[in-house]
Biopython code that builds the backbone (N, CA, C, O; Angstrom):
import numpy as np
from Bio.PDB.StructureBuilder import StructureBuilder

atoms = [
    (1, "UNK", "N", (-70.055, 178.444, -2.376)),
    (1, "UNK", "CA", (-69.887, 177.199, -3.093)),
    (1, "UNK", "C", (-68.472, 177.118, -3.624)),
    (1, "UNK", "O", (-67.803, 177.976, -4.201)),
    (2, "UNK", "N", (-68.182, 175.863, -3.283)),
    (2, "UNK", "CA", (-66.589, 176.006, -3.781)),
    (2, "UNK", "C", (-66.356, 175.023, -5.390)),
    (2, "UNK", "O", (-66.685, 173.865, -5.130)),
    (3, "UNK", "N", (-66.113, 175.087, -6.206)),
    (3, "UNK", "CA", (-66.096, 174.523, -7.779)),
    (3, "UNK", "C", (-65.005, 173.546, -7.754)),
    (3, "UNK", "O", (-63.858, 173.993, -7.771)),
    (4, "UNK", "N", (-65.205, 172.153, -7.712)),
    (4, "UNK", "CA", (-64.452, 171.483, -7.927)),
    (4, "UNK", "C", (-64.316, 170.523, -9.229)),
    (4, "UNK", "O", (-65.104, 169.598, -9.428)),
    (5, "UNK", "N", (-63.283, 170.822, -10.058)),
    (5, "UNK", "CA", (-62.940, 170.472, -11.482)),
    (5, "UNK", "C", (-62.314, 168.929, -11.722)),
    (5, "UNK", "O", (-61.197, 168.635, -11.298)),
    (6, "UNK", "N", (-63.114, 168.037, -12.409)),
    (6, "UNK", "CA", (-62.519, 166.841, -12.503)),
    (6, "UNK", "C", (-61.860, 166.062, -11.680)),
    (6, "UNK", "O", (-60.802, 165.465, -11.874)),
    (7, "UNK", "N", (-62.752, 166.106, -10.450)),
    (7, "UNK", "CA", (-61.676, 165.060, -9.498)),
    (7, "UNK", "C", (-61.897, 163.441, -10.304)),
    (7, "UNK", "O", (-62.806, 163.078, -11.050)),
    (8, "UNK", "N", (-60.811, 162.769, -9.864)),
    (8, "UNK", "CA", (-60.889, 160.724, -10.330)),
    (8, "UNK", "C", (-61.402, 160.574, -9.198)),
    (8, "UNK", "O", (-61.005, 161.107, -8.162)),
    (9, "UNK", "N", (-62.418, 159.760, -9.330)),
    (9, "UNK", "CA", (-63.267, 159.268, -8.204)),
    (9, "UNK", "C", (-63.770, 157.631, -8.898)),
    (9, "UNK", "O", (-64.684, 157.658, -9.722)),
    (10, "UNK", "N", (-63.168, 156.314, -8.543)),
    (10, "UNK", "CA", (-63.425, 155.133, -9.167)),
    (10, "UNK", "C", (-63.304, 155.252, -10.587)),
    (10, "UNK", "O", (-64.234, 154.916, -11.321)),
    (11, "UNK", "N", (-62.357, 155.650, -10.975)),
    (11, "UNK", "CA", (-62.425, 155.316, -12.980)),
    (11, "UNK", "C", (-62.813, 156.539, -13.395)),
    (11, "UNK", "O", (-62.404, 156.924, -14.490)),
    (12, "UNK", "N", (-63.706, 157.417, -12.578)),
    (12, "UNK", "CA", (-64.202, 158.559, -13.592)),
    (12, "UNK", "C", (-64.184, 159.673, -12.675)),
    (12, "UNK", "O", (-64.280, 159.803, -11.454)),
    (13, "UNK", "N", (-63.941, 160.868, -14.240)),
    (13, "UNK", "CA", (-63.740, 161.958, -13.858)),
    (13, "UNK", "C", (-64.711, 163.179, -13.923)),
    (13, "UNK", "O", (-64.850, 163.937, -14.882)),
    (14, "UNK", "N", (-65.529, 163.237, -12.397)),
    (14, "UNK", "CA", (-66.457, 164.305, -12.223)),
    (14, "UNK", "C", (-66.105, 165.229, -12.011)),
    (14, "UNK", "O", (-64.953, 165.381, -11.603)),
    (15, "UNK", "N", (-67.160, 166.504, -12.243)),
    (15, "UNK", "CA", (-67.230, 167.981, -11.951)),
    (15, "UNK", "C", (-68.592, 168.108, -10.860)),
    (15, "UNK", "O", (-69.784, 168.005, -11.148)),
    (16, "UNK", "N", (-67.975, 168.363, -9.541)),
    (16, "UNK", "CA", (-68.595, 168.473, -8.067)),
    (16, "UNK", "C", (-68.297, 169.685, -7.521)),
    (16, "UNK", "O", (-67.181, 170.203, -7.550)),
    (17, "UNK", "N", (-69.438, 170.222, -6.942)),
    (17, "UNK", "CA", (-69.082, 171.476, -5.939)),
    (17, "UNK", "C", (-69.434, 171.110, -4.499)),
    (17, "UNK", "O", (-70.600, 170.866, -4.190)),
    (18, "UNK", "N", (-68.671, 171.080, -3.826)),
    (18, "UNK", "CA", (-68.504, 171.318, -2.462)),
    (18, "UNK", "C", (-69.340, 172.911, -1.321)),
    (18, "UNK", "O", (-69.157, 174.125, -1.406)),
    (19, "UNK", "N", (-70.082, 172.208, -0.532)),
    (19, "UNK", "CA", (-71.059, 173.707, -0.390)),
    (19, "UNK", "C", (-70.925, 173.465, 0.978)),
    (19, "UNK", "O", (-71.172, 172.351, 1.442)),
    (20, "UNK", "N", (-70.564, 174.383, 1.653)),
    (20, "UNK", "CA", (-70.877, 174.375, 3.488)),
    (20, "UNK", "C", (-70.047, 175.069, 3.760)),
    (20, "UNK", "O", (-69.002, 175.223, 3.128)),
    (21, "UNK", "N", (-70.524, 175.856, 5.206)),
    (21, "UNK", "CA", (-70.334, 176.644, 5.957)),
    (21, "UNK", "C", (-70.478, 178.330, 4.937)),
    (21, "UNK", "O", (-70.382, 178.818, 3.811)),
    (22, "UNK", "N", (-70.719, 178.573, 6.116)),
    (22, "UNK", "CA", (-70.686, 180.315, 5.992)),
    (22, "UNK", "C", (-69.643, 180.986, 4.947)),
    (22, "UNK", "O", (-68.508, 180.747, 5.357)),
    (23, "UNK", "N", (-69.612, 181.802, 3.646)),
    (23, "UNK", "CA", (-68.217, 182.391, 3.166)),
    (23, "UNK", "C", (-67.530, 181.129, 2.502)),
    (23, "UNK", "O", (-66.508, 181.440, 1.890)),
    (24, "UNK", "N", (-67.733, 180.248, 2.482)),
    (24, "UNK", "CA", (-66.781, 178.857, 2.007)),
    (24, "UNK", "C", (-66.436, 178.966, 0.725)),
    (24, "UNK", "O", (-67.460, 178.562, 0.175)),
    (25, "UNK", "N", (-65.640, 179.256, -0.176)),
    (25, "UNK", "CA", (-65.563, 178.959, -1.511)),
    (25, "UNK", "C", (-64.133, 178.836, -1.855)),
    (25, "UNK", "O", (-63.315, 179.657, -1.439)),
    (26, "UNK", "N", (-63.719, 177.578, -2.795)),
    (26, "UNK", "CA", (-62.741, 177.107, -2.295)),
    (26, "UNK", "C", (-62.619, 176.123, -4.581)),
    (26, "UNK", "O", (-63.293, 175.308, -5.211)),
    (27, "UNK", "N", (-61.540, 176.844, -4.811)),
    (27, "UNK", "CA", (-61.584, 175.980, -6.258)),
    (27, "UNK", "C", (-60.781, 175.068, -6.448)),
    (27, "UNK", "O", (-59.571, 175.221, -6.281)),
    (28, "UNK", "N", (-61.320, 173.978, -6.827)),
    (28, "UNK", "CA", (-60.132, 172.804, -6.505)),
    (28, "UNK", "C", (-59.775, 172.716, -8.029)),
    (28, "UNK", "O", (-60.286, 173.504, -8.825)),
    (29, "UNK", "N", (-58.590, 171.419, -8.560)),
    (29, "UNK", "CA", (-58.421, 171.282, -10.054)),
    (29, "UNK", "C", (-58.167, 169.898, -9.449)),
    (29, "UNK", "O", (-59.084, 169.078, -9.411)),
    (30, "UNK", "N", (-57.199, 169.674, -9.073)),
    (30, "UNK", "CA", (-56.698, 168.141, -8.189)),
    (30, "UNK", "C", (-57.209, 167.728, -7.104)),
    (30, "UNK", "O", (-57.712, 168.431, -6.228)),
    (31, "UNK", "N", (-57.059, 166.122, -7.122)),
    (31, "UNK", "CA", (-57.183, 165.498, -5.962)),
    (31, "UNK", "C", (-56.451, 166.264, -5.061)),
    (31, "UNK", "O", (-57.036, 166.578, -4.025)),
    (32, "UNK", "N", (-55.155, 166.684, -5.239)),
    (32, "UNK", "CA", (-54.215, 167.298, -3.910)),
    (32, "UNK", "C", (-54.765, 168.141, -3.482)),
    (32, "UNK", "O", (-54.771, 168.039, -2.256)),
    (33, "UNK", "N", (-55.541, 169.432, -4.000)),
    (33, "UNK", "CA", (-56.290, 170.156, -3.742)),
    (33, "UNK", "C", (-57.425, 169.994, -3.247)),
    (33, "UNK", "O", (-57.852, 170.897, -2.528)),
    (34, "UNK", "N", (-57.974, 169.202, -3.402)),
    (34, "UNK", "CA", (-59.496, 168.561, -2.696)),
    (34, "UNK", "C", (-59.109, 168.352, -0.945)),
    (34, "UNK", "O", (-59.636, 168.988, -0.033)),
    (35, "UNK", "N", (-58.035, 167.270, -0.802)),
    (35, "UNK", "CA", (-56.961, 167.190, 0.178)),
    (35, "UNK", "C", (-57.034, 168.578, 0.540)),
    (35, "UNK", "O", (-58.123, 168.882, 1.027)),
    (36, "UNK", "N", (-56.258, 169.443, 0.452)),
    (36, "UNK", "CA", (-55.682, 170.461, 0.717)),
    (36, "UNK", "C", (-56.774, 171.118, 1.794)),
    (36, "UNK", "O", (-56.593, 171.381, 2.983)),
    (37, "UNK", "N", (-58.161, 171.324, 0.845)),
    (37, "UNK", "CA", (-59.519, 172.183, 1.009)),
    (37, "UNK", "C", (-60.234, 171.392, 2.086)),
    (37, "UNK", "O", (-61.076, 171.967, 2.776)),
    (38, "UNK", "N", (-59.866, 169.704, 2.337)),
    (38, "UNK", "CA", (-60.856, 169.036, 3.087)),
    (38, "UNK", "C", (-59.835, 169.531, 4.241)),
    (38, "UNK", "O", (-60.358, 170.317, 5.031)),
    (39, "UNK", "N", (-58.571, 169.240, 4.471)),
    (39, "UNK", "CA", (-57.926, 169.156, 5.595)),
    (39, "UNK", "C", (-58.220, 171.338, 6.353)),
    (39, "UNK", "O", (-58.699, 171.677, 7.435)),
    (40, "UNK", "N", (-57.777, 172.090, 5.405)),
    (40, "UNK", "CA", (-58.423, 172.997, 6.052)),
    (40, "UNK", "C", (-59.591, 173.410, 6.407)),
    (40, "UNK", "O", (-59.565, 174.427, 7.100)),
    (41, "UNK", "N", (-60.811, 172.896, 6.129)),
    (41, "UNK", "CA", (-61.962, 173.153, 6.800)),
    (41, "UNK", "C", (-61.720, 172.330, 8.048)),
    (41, "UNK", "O", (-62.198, 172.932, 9.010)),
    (42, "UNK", "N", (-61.139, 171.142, 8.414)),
    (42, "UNK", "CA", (-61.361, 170.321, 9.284)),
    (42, "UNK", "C", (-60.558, 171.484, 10.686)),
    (42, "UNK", "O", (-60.908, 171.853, 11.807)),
    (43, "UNK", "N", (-59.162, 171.748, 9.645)),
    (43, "UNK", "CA", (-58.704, 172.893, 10.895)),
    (43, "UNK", "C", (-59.546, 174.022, 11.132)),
    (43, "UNK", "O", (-59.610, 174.549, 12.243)),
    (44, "UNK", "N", (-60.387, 174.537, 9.850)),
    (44, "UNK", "CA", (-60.794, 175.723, 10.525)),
    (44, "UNK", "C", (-62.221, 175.539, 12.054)),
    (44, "UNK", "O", (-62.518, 176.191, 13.055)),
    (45, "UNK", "N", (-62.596, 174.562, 11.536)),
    (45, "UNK", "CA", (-63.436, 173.896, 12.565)),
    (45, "UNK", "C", (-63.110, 173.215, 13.922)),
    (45, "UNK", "O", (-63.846, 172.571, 14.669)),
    (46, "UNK", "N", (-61.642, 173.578, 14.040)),
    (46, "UNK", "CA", (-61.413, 173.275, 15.375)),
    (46, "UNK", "C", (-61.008, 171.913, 15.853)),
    (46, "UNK", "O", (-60.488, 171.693, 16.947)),
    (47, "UNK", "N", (-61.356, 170.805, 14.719)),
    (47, "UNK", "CA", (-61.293, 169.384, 14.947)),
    (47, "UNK", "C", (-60.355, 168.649, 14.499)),
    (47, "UNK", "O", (-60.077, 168.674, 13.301)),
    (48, "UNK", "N", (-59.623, 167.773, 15.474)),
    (48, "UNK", "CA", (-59.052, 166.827, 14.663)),
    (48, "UNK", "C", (-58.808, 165.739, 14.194)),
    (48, "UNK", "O", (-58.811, 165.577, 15.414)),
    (49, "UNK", "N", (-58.578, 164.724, 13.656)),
    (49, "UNK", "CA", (-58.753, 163.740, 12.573)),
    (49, "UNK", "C", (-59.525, 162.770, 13.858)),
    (49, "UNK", "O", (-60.477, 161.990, 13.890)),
    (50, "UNK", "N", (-58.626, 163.256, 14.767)),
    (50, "UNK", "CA", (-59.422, 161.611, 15.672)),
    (50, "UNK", "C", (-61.434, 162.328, 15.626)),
    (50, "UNK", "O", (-62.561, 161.891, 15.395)),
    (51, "UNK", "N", (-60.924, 163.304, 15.922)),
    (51, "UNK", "CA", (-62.008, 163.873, 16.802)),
    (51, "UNK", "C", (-63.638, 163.862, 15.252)),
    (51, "UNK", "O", (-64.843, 163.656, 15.396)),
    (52, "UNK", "N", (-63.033, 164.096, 14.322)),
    (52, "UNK", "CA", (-63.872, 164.319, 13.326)),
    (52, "UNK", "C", (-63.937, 162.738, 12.735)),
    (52, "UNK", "O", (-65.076, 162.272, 12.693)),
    (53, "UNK", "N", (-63.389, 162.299, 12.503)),
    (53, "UNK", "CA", (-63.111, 160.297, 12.382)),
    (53, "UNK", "C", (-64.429, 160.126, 13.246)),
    (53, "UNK", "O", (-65.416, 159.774, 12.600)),
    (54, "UNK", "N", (-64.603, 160.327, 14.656)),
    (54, "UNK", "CA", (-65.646, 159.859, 15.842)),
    (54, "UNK", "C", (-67.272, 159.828, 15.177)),
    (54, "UNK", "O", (-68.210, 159.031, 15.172)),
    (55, "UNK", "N", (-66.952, 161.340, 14.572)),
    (55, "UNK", "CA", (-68.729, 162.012, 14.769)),
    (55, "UNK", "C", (-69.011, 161.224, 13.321)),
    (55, "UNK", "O", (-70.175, 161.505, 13.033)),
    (56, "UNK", "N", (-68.461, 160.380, 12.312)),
    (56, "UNK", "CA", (-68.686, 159.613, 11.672)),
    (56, "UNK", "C", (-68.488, 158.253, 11.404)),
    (56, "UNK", "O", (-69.112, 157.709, 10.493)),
    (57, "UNK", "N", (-67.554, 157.549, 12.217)),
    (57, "UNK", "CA", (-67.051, 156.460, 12.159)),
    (57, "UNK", "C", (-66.205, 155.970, 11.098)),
    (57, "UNK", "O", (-66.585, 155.130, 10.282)),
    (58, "UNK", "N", (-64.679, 156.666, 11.113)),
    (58, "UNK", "CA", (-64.137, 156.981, 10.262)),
    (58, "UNK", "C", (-62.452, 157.291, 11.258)),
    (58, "UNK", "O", (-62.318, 158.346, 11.878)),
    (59, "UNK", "N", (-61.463, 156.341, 11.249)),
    (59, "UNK", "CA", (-60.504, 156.693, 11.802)),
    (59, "UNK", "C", (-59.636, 157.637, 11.277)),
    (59, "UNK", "O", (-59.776, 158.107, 10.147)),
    (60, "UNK", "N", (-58.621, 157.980, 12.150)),
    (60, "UNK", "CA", (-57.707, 159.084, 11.818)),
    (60, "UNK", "C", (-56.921, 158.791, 10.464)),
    (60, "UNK", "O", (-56.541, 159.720, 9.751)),
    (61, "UNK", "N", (-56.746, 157.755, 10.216)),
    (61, "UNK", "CA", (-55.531, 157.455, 8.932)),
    (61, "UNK", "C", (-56.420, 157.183, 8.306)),
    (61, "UNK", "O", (-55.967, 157.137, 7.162)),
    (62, "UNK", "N", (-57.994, 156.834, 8.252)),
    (62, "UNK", "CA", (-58.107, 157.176, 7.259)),
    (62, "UNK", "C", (-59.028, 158.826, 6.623)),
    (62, "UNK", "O", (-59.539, 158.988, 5.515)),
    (63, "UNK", "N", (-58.966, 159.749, 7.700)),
    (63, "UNK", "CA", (-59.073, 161.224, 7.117)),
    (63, "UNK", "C", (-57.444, 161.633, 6.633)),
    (63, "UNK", "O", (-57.061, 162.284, 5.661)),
    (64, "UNK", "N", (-57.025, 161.267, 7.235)),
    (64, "UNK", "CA", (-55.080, 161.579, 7.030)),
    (64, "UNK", "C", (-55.318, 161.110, 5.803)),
    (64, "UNK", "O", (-55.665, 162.127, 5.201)),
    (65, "UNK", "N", (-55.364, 160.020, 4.871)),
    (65, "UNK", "CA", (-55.151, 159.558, 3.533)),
    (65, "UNK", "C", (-56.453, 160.270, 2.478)),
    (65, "UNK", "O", (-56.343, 160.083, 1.266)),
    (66, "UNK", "N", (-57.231, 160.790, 2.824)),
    (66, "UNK", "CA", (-58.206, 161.491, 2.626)),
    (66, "UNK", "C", (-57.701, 163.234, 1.942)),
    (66, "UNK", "O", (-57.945, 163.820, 0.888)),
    (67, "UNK", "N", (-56.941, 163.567, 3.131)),
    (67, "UNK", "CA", (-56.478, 164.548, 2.841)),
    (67, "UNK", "C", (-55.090, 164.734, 2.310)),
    (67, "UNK", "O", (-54.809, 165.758, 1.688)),
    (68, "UNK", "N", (-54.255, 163.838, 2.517)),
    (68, "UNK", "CA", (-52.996, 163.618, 1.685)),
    (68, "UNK", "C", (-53.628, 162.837, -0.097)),
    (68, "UNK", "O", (-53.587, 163.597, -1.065)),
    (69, "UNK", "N", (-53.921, 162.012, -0.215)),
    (69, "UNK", "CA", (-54.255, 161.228, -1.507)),
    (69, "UNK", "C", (-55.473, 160.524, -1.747)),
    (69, "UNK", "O", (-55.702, 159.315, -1.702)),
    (70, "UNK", "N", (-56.449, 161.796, -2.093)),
    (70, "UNK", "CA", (-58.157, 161.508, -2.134)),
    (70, "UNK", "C", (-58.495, 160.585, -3.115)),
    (70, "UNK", "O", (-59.474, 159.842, -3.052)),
    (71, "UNK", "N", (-57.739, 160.627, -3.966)),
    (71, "UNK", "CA", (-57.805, 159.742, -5.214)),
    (71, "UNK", "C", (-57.922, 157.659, -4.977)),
    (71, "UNK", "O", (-58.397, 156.679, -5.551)),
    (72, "UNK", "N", (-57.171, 157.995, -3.821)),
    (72, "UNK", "CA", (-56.913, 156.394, -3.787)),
    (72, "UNK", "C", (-57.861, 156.086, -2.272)),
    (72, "UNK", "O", (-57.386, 155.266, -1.486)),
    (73, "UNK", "N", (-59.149, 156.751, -1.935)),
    (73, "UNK", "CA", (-59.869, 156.567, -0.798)),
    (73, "UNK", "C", (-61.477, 156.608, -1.158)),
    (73, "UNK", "O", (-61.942, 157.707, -1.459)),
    (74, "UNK", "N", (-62.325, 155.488, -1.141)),
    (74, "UNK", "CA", (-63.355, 155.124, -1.141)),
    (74, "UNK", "C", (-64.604, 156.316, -1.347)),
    (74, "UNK", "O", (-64.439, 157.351, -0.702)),
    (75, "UNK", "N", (-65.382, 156.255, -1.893)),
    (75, "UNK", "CA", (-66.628, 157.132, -2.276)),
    (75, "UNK", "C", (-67.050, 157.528, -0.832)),
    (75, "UNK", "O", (-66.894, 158.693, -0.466)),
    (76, "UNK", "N", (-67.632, 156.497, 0.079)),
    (76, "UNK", "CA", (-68.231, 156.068, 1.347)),
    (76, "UNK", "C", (-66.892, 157.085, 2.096)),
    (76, "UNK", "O", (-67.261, 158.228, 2.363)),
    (77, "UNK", "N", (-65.683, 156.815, 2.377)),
    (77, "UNK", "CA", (-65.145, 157.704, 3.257)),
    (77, "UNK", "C", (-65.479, 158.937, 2.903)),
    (77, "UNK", "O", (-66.377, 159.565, 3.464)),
    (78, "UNK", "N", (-64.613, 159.486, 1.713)),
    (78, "UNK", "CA", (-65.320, 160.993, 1.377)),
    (78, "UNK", "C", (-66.814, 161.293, 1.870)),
    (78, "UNK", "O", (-66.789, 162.080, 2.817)),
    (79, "UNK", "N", (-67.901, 160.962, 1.567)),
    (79, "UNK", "CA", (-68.852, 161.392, 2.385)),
    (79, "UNK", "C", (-69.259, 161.524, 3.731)),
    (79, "UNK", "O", (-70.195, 162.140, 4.241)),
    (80, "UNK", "N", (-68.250, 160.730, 4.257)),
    (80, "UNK", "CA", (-68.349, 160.384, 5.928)),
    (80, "UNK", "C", (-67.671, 161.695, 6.310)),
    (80, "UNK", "O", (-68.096, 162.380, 7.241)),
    (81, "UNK", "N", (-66.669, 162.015, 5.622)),
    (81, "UNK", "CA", (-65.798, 162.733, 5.920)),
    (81, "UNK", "C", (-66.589, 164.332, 5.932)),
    (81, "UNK", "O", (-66.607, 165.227, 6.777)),
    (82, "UNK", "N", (-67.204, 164.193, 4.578)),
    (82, "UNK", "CA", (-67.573, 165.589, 4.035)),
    (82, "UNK", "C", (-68.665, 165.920, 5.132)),
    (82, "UNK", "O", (-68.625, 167.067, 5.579)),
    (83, "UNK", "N", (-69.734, 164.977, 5.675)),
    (83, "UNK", "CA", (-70.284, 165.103, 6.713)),
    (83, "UNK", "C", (-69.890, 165.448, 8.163)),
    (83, "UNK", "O", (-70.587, 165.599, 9.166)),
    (84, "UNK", "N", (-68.985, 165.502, 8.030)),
    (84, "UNK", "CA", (-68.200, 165.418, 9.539)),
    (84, "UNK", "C", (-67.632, 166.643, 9.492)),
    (84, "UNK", "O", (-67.341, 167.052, 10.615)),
    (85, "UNK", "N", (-67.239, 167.736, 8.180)),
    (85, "UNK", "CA", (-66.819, 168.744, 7.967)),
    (85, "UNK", "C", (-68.137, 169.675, 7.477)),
    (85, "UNK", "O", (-67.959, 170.762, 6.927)),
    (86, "UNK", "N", (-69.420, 169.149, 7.727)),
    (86, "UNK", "CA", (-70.514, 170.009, 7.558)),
    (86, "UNK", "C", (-70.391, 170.232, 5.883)),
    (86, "UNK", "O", (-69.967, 171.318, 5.489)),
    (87, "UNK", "N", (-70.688, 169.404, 5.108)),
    (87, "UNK", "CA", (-70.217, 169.978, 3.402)),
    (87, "UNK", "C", (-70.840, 169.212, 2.336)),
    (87, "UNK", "O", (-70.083, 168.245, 2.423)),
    (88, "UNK", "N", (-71.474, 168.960, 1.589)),
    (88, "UNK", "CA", (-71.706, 168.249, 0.847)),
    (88, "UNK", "C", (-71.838, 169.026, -1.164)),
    (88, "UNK", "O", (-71.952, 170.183, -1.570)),
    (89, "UNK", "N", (-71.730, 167.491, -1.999)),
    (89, "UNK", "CA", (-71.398, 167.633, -3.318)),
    (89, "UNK", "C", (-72.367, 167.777, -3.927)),
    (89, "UNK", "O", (-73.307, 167.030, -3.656)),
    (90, "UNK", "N", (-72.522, 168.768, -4.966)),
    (90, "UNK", "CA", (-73.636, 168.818, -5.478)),
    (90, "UNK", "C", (-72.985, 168.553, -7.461)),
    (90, "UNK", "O", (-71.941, 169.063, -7.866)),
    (91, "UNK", "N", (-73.641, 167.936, -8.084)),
    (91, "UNK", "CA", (-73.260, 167.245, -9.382)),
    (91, "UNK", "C", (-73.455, 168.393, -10.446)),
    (91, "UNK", "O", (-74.414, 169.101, -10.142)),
    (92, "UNK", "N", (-72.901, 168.730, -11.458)),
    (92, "UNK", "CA", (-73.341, 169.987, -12.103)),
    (92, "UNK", "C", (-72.963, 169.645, -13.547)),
    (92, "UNK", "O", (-72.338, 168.588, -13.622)),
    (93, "UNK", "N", (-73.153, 170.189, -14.565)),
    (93, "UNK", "CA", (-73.075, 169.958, -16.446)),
    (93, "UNK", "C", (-71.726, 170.209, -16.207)),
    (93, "UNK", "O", (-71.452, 170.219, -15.007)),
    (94, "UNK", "N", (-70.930, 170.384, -16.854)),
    (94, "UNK", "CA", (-69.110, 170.654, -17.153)),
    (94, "UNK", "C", (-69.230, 171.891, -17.453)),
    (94, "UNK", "O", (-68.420, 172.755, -17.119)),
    (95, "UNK", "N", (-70.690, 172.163, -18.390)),
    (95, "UNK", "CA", (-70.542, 173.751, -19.097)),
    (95, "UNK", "C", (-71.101, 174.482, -18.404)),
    (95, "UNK", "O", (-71.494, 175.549, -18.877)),
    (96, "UNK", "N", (-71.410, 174.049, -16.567)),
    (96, "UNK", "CA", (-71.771, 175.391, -15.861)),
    (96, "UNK", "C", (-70.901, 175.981, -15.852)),
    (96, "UNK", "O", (-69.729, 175.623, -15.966)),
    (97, "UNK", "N", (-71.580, 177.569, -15.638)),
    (97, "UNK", "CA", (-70.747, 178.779, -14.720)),
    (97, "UNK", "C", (-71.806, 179.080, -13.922)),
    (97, "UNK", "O", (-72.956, 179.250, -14.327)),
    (98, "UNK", "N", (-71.252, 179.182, -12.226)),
    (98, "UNK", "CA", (-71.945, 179.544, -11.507)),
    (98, "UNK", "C", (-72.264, 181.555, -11.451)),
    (98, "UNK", "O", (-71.546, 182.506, -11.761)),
    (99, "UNK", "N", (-73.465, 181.469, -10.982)),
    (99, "UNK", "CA", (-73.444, 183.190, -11.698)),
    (99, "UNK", "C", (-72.463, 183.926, -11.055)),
    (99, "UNK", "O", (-72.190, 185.018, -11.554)),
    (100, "UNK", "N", (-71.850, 183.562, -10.023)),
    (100, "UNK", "CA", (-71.135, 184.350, -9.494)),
    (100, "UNK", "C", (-69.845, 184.872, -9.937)),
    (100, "UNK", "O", (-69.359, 185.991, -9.771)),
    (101, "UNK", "N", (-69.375, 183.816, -10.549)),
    (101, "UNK", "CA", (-68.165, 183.335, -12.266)),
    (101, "UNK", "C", (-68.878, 184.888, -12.617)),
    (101, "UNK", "O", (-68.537, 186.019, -12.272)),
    (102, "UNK", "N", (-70.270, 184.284, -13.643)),
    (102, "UNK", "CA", (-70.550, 185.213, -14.719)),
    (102, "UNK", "C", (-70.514, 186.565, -14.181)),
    (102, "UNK", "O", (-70.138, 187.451, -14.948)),
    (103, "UNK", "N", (-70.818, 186.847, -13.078)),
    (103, "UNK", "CA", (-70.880, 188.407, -12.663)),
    (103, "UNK", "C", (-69.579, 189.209, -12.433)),
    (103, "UNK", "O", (-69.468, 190.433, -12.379)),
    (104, "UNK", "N", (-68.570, 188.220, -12.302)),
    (104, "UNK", "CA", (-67.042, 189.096, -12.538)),
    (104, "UNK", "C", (-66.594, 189.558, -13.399)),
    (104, "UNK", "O", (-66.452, 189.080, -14.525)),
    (105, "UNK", "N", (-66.170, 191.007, -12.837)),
    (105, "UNK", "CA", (-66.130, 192.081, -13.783)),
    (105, "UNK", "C", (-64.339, 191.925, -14.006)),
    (105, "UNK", "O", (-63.661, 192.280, -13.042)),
    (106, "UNK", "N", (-63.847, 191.576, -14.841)),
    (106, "UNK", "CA", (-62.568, 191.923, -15.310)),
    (106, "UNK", "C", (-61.802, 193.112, -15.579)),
    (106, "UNK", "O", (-60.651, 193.021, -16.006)),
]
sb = StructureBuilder()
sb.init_structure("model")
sb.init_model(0)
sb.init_chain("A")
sb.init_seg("    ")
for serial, (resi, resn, name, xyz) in enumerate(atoms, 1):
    if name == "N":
        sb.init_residue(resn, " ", resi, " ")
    sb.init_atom(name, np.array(xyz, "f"), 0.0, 1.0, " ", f" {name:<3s}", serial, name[0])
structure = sb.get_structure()
């Protein structure tokens, strides 16, 4: 599960985790980072923007603006997208820690 911290998504600012594939864990703080994390799963999966755009109906510029500036791209793309990268958001309190957090030993 990867912990993603306050992304702006329409006016407001949620706390979402991102869950898919095998080993995936991935901590975002920014939109740029969300970007960052969507565009490398898409590479690690072999696909590219056209090709992953297809299996959802979703063109290349707009996964390109997706992954450059998530902030300024529609609820509906992100999910098209996140689907197309095998991944989806799961909604959580602000004051989780996932146990895996709590079990690190310092």
């Amino acid at each position: 599960m990867g912990y993603i911290y306050k992304i702006p998504l329409m006016g407001y600012n949620i706390d979402i985790y991102l869950v898919g594939g095998k080993d995936m864990e991935n901590y975002v703080q920014t939109p740029a980072q969300l970007g960052q994390v969507l565009k490398a799963r898409r590479s690690n999966l072999r696909l590219t923007q056209k090709k992953a755009g297809r299996t959802v109906g979703l063109l290349p510029k707009t996964i390109s603006a997706l992954e450059i500036s998530p902030e300024g791209s529609s609820i509906s793309s992100l999910f098209k997208l996140l689907s197309a990268l095998d991944l989806e958001i799961v909604l959580r309190p602000k004051d989780f820690i996932p146990e895996k957090i709590k079990k690190l030993e310092w």
